[in-house]
C-alpha positions in Angstrom: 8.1 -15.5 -24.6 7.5 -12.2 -23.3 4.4 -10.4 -23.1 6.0 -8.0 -26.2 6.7 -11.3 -28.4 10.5 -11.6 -27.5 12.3 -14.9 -27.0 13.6 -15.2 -23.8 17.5 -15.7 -24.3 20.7 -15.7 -22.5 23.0 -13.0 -21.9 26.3 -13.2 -22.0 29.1 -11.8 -20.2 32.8 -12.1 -19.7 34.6 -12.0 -16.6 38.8 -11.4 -16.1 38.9 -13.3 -19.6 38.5 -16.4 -18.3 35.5 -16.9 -16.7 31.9 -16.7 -19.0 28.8 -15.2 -17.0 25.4 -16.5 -18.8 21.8 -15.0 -17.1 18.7 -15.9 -18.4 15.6 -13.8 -16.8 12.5 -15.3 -16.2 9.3 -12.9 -15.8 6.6 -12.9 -13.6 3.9 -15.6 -14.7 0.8 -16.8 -13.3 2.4 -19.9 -11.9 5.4 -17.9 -10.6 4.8 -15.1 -7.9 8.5 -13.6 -8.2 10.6 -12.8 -10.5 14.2 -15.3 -11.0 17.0 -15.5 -12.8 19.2 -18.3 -13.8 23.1 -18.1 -13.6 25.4 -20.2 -15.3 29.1 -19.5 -14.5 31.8 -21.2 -16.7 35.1 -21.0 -15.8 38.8 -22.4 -14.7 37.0 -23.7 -11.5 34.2 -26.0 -13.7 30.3 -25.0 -14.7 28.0 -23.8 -12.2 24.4 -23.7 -12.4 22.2 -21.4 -10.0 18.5 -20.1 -10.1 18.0 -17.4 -7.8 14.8 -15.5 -7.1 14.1 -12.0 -5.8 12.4 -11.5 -2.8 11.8 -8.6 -0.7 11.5 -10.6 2.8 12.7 -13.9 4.2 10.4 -17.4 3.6 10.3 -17.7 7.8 9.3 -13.6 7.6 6.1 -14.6 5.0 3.1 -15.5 7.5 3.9 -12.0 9.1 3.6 -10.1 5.8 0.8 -11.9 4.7 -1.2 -10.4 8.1 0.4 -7.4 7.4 -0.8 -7.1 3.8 -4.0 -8.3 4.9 -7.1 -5.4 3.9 -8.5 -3.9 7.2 -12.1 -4.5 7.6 -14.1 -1.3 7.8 -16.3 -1.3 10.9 -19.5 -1.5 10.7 -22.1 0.8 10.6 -24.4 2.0 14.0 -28.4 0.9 12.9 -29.0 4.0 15.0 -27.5 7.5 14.7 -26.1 8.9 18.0 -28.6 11.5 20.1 -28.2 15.5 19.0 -26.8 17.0 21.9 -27.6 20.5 21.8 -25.6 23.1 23.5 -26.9 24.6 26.4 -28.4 28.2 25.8 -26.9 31.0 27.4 -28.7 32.2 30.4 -30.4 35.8 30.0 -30.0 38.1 32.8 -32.7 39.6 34.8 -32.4 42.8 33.6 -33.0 42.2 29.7 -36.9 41.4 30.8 -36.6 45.3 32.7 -34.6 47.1 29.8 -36.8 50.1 28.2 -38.3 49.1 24.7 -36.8 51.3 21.6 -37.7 52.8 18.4 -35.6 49.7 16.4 -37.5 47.2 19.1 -40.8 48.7 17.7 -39.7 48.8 14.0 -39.5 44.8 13.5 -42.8 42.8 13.4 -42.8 39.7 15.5 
């Protein structure tokens, strides 16, 4: 059965007239990873019988997906935060320590 309640049941289909094309799908269940179907061909040359199932990369190509797939690990955290570097302070010239005072010097309180 299907997860909607449906009976899983062959479908039928005719080929040049002589030839009758049966495929039977088979969902995804826990016990199957990927999805199949089976084939069964009927025709001048005899009944054949096939079940075939869809995958996206070859069995020989599987260990390399499965490091592919694997999560990557988040590194892990510093116990201590970096030192502040603080950015170097301009350098005054000479001359601001010789400047004349002004009225707008005078008018804010230190």
């Amino acid at each position: 059965r299907y997860r909607d309640g449906s009976e899983l049941s062959f479908r039928y289909y005719a080929v040049d007239a002589s030839t009758l094309l049966g495929l039977l799908p088979c969902p995804v269940t826990s016990d199957t990873s990927l999805p199949a179907v089976t084939v069964v061909l009927r025709g001048p040359s005899g009944r054949h019988t096939w079940t075939m199932q869809l995958r996206q990369v070859s069995r020989h190509a599987q260990p390399q997906l499965a490091e592919q797939l694997a999560p990557v690990r988040r590194p892990e955290p510093h116990s201590d935060p970096p030192p502040i570097v603080l950015p170097p302070r301009p350098p005054w010239p000479d001359v601001v320590k010789t400047m004349p005072m002004t009225e707008a010097d005078a008018s804010i309180p230190s």
